[in-house]
C-alpha positions in Angstrom: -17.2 13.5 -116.5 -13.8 11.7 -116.9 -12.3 14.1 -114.3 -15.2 13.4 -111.8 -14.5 9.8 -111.8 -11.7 9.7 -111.3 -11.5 11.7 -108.5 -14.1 9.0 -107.2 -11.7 6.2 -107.6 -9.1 8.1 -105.7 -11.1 8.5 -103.2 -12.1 5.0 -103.0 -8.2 3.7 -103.0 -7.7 5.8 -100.0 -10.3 4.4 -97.9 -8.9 0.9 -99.1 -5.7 1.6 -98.3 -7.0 2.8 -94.2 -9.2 -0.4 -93.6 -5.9 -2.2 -94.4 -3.9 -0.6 -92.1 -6.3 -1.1 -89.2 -5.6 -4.8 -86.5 -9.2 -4.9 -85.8 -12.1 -4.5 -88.3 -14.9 -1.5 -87.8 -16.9 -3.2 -85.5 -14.0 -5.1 -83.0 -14.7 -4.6 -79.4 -11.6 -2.2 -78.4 -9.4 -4.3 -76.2 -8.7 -3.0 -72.5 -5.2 -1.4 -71.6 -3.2 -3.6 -69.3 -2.8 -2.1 -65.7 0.9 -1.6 -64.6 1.1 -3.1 -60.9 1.9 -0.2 -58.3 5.1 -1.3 -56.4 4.5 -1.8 -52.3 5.1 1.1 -50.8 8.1 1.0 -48.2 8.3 3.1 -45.1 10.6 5.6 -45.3 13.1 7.4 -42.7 12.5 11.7 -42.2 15.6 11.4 -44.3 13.4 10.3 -47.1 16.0 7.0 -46.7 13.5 3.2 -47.0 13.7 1.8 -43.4 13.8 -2.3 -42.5 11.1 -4.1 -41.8 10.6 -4.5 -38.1 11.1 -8.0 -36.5 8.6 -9.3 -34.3 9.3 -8.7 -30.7 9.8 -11.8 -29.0 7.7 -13.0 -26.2 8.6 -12.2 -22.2 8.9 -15.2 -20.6 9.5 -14.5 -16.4 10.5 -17.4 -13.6 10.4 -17.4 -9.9 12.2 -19.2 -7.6 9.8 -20.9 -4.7 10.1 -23.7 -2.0 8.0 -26.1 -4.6 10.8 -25.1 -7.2 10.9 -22.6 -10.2 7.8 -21.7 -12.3 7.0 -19.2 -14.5 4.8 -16.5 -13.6 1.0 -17.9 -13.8 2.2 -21.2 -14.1 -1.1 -23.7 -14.0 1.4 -26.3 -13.4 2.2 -24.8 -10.3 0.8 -26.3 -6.6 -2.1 -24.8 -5.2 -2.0 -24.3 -1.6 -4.1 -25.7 0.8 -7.8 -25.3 1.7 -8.5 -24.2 4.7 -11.7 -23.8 6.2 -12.1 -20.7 7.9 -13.8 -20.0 11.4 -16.4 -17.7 12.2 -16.1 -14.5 14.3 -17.4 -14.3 17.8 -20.2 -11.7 18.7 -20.6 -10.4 22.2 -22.4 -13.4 23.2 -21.7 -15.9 21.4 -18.2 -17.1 20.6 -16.5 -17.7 17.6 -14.7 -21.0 16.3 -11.2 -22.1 15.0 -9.7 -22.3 11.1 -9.9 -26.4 10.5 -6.2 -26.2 10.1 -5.8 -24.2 14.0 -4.5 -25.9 17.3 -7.4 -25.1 19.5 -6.1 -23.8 23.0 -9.2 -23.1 25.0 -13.3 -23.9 22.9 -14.5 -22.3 26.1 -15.0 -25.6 28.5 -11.7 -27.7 28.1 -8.3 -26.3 30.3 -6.6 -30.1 30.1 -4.1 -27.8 27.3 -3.1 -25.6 30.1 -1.1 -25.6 33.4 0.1 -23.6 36.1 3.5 -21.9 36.0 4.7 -22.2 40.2 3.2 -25.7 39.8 2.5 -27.4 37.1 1.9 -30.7 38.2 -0.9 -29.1 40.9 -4.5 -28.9 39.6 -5.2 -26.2 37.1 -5.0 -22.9 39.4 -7.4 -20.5 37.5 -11.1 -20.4 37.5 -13.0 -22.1 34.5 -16.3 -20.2 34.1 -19.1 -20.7 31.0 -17.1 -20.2 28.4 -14.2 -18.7 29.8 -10.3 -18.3 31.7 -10.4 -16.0 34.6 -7.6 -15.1 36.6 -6.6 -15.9 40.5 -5.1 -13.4 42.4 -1.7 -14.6 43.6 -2.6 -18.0 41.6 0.5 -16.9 39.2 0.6 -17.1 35.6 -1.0 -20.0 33.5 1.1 -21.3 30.0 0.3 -23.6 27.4 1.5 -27.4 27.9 2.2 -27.1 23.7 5.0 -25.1 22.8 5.2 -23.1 19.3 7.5 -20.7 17.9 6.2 -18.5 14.5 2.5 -18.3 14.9 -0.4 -16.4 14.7 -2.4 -16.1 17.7 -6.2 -15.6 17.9 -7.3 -14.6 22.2 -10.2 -12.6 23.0 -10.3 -10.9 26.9 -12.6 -8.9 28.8 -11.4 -6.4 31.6 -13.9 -6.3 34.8 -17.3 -4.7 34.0 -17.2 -2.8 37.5 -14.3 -0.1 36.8 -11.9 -0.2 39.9 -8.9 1.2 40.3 -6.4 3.3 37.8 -3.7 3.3 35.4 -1.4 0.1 35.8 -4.0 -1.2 38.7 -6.9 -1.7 36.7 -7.8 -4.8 34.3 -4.0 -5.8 34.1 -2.6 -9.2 32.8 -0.4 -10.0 30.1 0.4 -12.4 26.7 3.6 -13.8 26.6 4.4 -15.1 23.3 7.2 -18.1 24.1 7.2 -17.0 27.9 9.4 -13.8 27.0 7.5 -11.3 24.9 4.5 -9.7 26.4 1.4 -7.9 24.5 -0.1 -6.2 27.4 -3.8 -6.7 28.2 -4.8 -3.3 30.6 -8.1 -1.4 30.7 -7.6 1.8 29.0 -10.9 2.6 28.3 -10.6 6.4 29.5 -7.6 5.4 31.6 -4.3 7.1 31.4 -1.1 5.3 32.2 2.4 5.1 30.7 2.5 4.9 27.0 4.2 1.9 26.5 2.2 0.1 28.8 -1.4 1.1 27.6 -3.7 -1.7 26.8 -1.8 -3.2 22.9 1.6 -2.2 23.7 4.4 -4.1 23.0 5.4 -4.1 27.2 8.1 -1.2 27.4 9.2 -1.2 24.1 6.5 0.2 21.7 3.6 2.0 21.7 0.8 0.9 20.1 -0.5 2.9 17.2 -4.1 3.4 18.0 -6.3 3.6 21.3 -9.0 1.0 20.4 -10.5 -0.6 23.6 -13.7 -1.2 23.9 -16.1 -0.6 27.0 -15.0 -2.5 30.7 -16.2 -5.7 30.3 -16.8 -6.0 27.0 -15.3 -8.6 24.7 -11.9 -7.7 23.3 -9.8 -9.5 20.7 -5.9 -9.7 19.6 -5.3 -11.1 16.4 -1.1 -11.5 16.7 1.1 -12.6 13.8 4.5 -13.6 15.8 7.9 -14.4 14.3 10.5 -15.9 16.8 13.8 -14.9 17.2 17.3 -16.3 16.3 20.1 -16.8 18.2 23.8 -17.2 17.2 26.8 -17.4 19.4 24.7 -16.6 22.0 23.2 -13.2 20.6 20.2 -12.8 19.1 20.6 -12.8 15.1 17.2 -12.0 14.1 14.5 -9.9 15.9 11.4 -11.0 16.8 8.6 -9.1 14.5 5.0 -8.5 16.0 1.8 -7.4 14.1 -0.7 -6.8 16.0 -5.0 -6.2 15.3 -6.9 -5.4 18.4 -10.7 -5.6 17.8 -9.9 -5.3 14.0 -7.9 -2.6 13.8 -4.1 -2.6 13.0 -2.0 -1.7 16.2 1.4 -2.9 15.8 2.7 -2.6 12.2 5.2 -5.5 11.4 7.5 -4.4 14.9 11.1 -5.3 15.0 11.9 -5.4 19.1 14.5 -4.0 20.1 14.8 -6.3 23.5 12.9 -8.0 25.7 9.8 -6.9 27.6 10.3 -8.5 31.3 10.0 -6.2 34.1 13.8 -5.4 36.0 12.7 -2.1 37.3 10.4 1.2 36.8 12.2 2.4 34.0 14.0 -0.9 32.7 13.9 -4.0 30.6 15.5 -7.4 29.8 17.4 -6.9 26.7 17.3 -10.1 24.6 18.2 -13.8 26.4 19.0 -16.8 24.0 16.3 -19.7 24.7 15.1 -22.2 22.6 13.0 -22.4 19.2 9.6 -22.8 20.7 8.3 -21.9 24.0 4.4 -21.8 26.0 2.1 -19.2 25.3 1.6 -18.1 29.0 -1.4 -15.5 30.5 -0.4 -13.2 33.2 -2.0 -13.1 36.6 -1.4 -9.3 38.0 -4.1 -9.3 40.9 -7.2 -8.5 38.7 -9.8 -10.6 37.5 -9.4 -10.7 33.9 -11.2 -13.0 32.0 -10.2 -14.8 28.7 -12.0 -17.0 26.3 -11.6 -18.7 22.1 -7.9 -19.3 22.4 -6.2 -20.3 19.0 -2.6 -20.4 17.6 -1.8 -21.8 13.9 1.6 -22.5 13.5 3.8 -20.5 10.6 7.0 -21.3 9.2 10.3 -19.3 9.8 
């Protein structure tokens, strides 16, 4: 019995001797392990080398230069350009009107803007029908009492209904931008004649690049953007340039002449002949009866 107790109280000593040794007692809630933060990972080069950080890119900032100064590009402080009110486009019959900001040549009853050329100071020598310019034969070309340089120029013609005669003989006249530089007006409606001198040619010098005329006697237009020459030391420094749409459709593509267009012979032109910076629009008389109506020009700068 001694033995057996005493092994008890041995046993009893140890298990003292553990609860001592514990920080928390039996029943302690066991306290959470702190996390280590994970370092930010950095990018890294194929070398396995960490790369910088990349900068933000600044922002592109462009400018132009205009005539209203320099602004960057979509500027809202930048002036807007005018309003202009645009006219409406004539049908067979009935006849279209001007932009608001257009010099109105000929509404289709009113030739006080026009005179003639052998006499201008002679009552106005062409006939004035409803709605219309027709030519006189031998009455000799008509020209605008305004002169203009740069423009573009809104006409609309009509070559005789009843077909006679051919080639260069049939439906001829002629639009002389500042007396000198003719856009022909011919009836080539199934009507061969000389390239150069078809119906939208630049007279002489180039072809136009399309055949577009409409019927005899129907309604034609010319839509012309016109820029003048320049002359220095009495030879011409800068061509004139002509584009051309003839019932719509583009016919002259931003031309450079070469010369002038005025008649010296079958198979020769004037070449180019210093005159001032504006000049009449003039309308060619060639012995048919062509007729011309809705006469605009708005003026453009050089």
């Amino acid at each position: 019995m001694k033995m057996v107790r005493t092994a008890i109280l041995s046993l009893g000593f140890i298990v003292l001797l553990s609860s001592m040794t514990s920080c928390a007692g039996p029943n302690a809630a066991k306290k959470p392990e702190a996390k280590v933060p994970e370092a930010a990972s950095t990018p890294s080069t194929s070398s396995g080398q960490a790369s910088a950080p990349q900068a933000k890119k600044p922002e592109i900032i462009q400018w132009v230069e205009t005539e209203t100064g320099k602004w960057m590009v979509h500027d809202t402080n930048r002036p807007l350009p005018p309003v202009v009110t645009p006219g409406e486009a004539s049908c067979y019959d009935k006849v279209g009107t001007a932009p608001s900001d257009a010099i109105v040549l000929f509404d289709g009853n009113d030739a006080s803007k026009w005179e003639g050329v052998k006499n201008p100071k002679a009552a106005f020598p062409w006939t004035v029908g409803e709605g219309y310019l027709e030519t006189v034969k031998d009455a000799g070309f008509i020209r605008s009492k305004q002169k203009f340089g740069s423009c573009q120029l809104h006409i609309e013609f009509a070559t005789p209904e009843k077909v006679m005669g051919s080639s260069q003989g049939r439906g001829n006249s002629g639009i002389f931008l500042m007396e000198t530089y003719e856009v022909q007006v011919l009836d080539s409606y199934n009507n061969r004649t000389y390239a150069d001198g078809q119906c939208g040619a630049l007279y002489g010098r180039n072809v136009p690049l399309v055949n577009v005329c409409r019927k005899p006697g129907e309604w034609q237009t010319y839509d012309v953007l016109f820029h003048r020459p320049t002359f220095k030391d009495g030879k011409v420094d800068r061509k004139v340039r002509f584009t051309i749409f003839q019932n719509g459709v583009l016919i002259q593509d931003n031309v450079e002449l070469q010369g002038g267009t005025n008649w010296i012979g079958q198979h020769a032109l004037t070449d180019y002949v210093p005159h001032g910076d504006k000049g009449s629009l003039s309308l060619q008389d060639h012995g048919n009866p062509v007729k011309f109506r809705n006469i605009w020009v708005r003026e453009l700068k050089d």
